[in-house]
C-alpha positions as a Markdown table, in Angstrom:
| # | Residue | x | y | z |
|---|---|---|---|---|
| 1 | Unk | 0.0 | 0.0 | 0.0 |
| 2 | Unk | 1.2 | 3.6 | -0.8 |
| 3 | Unk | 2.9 | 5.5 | 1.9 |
| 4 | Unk | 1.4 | 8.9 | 2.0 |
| 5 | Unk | 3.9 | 11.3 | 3.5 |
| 6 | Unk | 2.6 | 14.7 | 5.1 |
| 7 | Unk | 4.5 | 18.0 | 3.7 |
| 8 | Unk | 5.5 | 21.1 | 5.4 |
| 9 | Unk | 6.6 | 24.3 | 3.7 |
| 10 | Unk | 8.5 | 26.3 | 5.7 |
| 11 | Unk | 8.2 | 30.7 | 4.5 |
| 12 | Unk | 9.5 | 33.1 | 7.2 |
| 13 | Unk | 9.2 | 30.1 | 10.0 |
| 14 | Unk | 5.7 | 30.1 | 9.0 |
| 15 | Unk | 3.3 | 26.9 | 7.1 |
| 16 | Unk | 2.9 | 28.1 | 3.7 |
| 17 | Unk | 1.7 | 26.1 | 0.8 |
| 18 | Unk | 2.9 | 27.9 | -2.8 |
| 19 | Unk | 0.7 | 27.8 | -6.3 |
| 20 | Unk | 2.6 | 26.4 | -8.7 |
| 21 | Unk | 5.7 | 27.0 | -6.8 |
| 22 | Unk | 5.1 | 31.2 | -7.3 |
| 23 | Unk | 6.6 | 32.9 | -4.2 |
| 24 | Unk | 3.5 | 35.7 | -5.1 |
| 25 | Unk | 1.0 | 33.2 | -4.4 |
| 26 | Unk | 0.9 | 31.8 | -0.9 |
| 27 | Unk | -1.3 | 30.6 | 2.1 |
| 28 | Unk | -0.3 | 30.9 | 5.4 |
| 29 | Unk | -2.3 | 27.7 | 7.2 |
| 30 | Unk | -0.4 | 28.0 | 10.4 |
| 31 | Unk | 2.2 | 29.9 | 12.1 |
| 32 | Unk | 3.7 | 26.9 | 14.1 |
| 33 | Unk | 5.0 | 24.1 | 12.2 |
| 34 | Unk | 5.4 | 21.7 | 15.5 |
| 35 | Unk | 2.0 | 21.6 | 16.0 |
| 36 | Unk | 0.8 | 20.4 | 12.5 |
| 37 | Unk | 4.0 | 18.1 | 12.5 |
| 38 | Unk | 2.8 | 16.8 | 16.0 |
| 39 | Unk | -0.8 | 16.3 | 14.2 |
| 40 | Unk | 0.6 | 14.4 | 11.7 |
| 41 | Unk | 2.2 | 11.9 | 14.0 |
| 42 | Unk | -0.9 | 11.3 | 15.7 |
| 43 | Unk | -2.7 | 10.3 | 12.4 |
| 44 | Unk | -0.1 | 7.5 | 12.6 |
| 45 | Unk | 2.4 | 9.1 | 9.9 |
| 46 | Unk | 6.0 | 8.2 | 10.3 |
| 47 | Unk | 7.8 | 10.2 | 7.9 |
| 48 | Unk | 7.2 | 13.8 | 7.2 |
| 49 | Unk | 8.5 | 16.8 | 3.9 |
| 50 | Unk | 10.0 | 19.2 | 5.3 |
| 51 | Unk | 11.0 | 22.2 | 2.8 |
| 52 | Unk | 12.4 | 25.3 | 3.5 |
| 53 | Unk | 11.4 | 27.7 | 1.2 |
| 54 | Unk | 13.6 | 30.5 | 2.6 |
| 55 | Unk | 16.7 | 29.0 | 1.3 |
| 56 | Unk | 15.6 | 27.8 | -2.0 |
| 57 | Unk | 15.7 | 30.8 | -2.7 |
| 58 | Unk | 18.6 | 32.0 | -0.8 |
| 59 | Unk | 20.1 | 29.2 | -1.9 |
| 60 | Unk | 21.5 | 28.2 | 1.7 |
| 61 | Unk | 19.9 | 26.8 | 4.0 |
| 62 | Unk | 17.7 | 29.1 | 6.7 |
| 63 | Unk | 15.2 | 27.6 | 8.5 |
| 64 | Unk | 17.0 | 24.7 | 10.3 |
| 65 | Unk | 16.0 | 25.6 | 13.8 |
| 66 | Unk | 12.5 | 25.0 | 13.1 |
| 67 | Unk | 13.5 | 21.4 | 11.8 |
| 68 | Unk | 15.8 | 21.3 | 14.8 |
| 69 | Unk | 12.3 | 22.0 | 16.9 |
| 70 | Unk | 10.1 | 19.4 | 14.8 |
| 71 | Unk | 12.9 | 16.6 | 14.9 |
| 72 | Unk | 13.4 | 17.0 | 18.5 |
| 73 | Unk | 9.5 | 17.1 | 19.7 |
| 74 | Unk | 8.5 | 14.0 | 17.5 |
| 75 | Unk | 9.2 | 10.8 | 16.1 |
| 76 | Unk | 8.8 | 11.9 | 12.4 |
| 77 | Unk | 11.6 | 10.4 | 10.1 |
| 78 | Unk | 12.0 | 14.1 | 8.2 |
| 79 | Unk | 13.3 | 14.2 | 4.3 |
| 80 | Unk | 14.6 | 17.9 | 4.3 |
| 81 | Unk | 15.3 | 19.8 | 1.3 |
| 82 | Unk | 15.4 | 23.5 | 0.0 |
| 83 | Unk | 18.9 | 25.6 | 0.0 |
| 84 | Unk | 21.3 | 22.6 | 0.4 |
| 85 | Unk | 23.7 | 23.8 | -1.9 |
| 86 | Unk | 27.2 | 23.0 | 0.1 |
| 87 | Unk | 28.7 | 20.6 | 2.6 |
| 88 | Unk | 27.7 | 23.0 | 5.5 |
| 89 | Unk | 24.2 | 23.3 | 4.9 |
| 90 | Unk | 24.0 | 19.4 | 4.1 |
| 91 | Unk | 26.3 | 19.0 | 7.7 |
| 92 | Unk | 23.8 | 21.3 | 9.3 |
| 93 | Unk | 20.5 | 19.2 | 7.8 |
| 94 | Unk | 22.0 | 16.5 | 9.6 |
| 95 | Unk | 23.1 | 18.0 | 12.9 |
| 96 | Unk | 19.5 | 19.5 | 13.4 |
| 97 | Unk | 17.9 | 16.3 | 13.1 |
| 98 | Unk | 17.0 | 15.4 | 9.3 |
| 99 | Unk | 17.2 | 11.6 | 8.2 |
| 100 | Unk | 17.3 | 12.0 | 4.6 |
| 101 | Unk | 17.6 | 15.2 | 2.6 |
| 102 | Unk | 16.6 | 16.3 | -0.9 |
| 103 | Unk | 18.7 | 17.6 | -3.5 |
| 104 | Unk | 17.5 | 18.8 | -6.5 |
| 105 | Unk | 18.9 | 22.4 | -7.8 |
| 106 | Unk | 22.5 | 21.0 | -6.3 |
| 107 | Unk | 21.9 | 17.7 | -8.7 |
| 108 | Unk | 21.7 | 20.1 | -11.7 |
| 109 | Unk | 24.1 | 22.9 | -11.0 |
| 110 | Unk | 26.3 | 20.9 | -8.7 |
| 111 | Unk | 26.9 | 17.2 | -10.1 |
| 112 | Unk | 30.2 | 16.4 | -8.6 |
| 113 | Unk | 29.4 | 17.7 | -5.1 |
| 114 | Unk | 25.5 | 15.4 | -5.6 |
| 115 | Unk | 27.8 | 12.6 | -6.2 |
| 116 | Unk | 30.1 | 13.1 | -3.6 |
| 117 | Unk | 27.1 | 13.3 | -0.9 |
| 118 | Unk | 25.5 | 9.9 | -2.2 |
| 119 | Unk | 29.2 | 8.3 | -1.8 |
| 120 | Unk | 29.8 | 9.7 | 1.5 |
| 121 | Unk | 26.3 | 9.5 | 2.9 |
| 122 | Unk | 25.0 | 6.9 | 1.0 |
| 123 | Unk | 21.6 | 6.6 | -1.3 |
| 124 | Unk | 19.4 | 5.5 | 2.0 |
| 125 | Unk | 20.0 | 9.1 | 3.1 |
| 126 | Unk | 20.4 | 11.1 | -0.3 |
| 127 | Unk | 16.7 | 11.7 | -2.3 |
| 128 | Unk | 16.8 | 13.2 | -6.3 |
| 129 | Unk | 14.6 | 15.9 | -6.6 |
| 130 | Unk | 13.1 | 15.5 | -10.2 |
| 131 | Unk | 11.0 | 18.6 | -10.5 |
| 132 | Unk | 9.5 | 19.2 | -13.9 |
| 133 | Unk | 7.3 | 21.8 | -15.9 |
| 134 | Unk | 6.3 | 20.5 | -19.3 |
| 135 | Unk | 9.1 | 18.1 | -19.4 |
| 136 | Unk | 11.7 | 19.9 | -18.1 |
| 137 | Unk | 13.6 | 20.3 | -14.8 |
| 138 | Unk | 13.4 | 23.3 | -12.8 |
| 139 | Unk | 15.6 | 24.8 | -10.0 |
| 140 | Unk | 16.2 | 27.0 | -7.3 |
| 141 | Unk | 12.4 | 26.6 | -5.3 |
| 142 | Unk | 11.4 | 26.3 | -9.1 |
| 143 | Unk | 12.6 | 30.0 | -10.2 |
| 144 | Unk | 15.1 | 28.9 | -12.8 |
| 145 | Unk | 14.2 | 26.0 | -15.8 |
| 146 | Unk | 17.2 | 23.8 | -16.8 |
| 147 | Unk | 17.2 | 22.2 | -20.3 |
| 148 | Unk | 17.7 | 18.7 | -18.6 |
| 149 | Unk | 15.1 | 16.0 | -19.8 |
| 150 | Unk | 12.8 | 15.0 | -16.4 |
| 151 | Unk | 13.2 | 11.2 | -17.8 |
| 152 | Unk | 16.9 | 11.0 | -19.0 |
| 153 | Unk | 17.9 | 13.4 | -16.0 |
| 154 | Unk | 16.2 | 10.5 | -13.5 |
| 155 | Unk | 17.9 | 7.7 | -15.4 |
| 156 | Unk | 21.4 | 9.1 | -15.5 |
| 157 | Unk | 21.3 | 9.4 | -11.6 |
| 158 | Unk | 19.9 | 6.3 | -11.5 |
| 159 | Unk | 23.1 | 4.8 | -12.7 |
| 160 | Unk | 25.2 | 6.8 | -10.7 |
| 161 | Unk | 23.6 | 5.4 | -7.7 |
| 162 | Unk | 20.2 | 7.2 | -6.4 |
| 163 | Unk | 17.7 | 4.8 | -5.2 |
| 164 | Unk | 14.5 | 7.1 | -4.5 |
| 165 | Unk | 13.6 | 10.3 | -6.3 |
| 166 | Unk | 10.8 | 12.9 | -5.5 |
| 167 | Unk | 9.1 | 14.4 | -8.7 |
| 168 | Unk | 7.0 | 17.2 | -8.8 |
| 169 | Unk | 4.6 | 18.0 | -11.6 |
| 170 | Unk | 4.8 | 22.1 | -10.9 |
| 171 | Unk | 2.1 | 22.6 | -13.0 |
| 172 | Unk | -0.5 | 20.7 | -10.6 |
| 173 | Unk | 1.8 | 21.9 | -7.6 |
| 174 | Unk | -1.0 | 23.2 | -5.3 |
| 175 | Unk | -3.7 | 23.6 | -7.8 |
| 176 | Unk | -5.5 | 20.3 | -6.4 |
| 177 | Unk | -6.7 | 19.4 | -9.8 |
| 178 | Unk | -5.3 | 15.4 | -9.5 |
| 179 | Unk | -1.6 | 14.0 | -9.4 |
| 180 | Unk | -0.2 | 13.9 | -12.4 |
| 181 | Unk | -0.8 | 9.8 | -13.3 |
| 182 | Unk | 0.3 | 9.3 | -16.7 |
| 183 | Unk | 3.6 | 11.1 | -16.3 |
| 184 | Unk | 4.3 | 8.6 | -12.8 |
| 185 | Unk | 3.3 | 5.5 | -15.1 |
| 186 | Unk | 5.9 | 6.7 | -17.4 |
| 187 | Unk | 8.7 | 7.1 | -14.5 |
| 188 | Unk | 7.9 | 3.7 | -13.1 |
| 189 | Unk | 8.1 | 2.1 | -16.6 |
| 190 | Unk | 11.7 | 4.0 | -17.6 |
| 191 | Unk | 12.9 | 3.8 | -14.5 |
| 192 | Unk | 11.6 | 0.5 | -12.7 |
| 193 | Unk | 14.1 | 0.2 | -9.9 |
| 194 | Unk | 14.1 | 4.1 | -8.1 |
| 195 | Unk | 11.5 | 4.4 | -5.6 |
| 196 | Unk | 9.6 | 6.9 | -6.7 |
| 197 | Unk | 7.7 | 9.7 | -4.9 |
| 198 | Unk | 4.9 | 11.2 | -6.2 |
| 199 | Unk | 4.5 | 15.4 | -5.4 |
| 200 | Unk | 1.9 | 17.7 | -6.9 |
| 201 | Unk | -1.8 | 17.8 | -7.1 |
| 202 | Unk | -3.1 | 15.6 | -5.1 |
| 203 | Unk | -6.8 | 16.9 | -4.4 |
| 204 | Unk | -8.7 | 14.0 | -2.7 |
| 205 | Unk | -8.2 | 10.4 | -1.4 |
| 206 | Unk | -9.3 | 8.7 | -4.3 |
| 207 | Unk | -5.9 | 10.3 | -6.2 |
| 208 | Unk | -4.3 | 8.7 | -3.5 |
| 209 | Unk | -5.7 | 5.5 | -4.3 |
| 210 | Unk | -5.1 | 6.5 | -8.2 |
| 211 | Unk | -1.3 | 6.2 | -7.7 |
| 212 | Unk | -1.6 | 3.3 | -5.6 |
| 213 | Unk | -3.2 | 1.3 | -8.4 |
| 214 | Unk | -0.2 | 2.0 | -10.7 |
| 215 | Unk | 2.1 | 0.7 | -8.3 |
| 216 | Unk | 3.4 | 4.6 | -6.9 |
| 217 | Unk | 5.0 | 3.6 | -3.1 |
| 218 | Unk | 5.1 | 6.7 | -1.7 |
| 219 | Unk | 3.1 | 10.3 | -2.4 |
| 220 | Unk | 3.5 | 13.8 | -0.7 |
| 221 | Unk | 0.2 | 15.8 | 0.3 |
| 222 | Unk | 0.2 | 19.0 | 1.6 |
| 223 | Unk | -2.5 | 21.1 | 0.4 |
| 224 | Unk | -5.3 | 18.7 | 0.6 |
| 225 | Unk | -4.8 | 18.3 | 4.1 |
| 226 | Unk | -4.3 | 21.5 | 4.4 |
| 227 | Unk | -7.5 | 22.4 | 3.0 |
| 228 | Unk | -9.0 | 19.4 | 4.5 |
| 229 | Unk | -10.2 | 17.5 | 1.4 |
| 230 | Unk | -8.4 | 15.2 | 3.2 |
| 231 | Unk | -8.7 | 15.3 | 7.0 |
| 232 | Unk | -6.6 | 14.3 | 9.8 |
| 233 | Unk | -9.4 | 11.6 | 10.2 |
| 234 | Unk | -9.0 | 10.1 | 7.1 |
| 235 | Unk | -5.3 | 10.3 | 7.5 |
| 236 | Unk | -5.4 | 8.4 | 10.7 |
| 237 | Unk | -7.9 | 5.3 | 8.7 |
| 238 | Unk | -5.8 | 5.4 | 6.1 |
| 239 | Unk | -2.5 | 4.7 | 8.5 |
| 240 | Unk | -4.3 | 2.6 | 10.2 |
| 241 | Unk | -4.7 | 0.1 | 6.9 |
| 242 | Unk | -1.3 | 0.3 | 6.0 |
C-alpha cells in the first residue's frame, strides 16, 4: 500500500503552501509548524516533507531551527530539502535532526558535489529531486528552468547510484486538480528500480488511491490536508490500513 507522507513548507518560520511553486502566491495555514507536524504523528504518519522555502531561494539553507524543533518534539523520520547547496548546509540538515535530505537544484548545478554526498552518505540518506514543468527540470524553489530532460535526468542518476527520487509535476503543484498519473506511469516504466515519490496535485483520497493502483510507493500531500479535502481523520484510517 502507498505511503502517504505529510508536507511542510516552511516561509518566514511560518506553514505556507505555494501555487505552482510562485513565491506571489501563498497561504499561510499555520504559524507553528510543530504543531501540524505533531498532528501528523498522531494520524499515525511516520515520515514527514519538510522544505524550506527560505533557502531555495537563498540558496543556503535558513530555516534549520524550526526542523531542529520538529525533529526534536517528534518521532517523524524528516526528508529535508530547499537551500542545500554545500557541505555546510547538508552538515547542518543533519546535525539539526534530518534523516534524509533532498537535493534537486545541487543535482543540476552541482553534479560532482551530488555525487560526492550519495558516496559519502549513501543513497538511504540522499533523495533526487526530479522537478519538472512541461518536461523539463526546474531549479532554485522552481525559479530557474534547466534544459535537462525529467526522464533522461532521472535515469542518468539512476546509474550513478540514487535509489529514490521525488518528482514534482509544478504545473498541478497546489492547484488540487489530480496527481499527475500518466507522467508517474511513465517514470515507473523508464525507470523501474528508483522508488519513486509522487508530489503535486493531489486533491482527494481517491488520487491517493489513483497512484496506488499503478504501483506509486510513496506520495507527498500538503494542500489537501491543508484544505482538509483530506482530514486528519481520514489520515489516521488510512495509517491505520497500512
Amino acid at each position: 500500500m502507498i505511503e502517504i507522507v505529510p508536507a511542510i513548507d516552511i516561509l518566514g518560520g511560518k506553514c505556507v503552501r505555494l501555487t505552482k511553486g510562485d513565491y506571489n502566491q501563498q497561504t499561510v495555514y499555520c504559524g507553528s509548524p510543530l504543531d501540524v507536524a505533531k498532528g501528523f504523528e498522531d494520524c499515525g504518519c511516520t515520515s514527514l516533507h519538510m522544505v524550506d522555502l527560505d533557502g531555495a531561494k537563498s540558496k543556503h539553507i535558513v530555516n534549520y531551527k524550526v526542523l531542529e524543533q520538529v525533529a526534536g518534539h517528534t518521532s517523524l523520520h524528516i526528508d529535508f530539502g530547499g537551500g542545500l547547496k554545500s557541505d555546510d548546509d547538508l552538515r547542518i540538515a543533519f546535525e539539526c535532526g534530518a534523516e534524509k535530505v533532498t537535493g534537486g537544484s545541487v543535482a543540476v548545478k552541482s553534479p560532482e558535489l551530488f555525487e560526492r554526498w550519495l558516496m559519502k552518505y549513501g543513497a538511504e540518506r540522499i533523495i533526487l529531486g526530479a522537478d519538472s514543468k512541461d518536461g523539463k527540470i526546474s531549479t532554485d524553489g522552481w525559479l530557474e528552468r534547466s534544459e535537462y530532460e525529467l526522464v533522461s535526468f532521472i535515469k542518468h542518476y539512476a546509474a550513478k547510484g540514487v535509489k529514490s527520487v521525488i518528482s514534482t509535476d509544478i504545473n498541478r503543484d497546489g492547484m488540487m486538480k489530480g496527481p499527475a498519473v500518466e507522467l508517474y506511469r511513465e517514470l515507473l516504466a523508464e525507470v523501474p528500480d528508483i522508488r519513486l515519490i509522487a508530489s503535486g496535485g493531489v486533491s482527494e483520497i481517491g488520487d491517493v488511491y489513483a497512484l496506488n493502483e499503478i504501483g506509486v510507493p510513496a506520495v507527498i500531500v500538503g494542500k489537501a490536508i491543508y484544505e482538509n479535502s483530506i482530514t486528519l481523520a481520514m489520515l489516521s484510517h488510512f495509517n491505520s490500513k497500512r
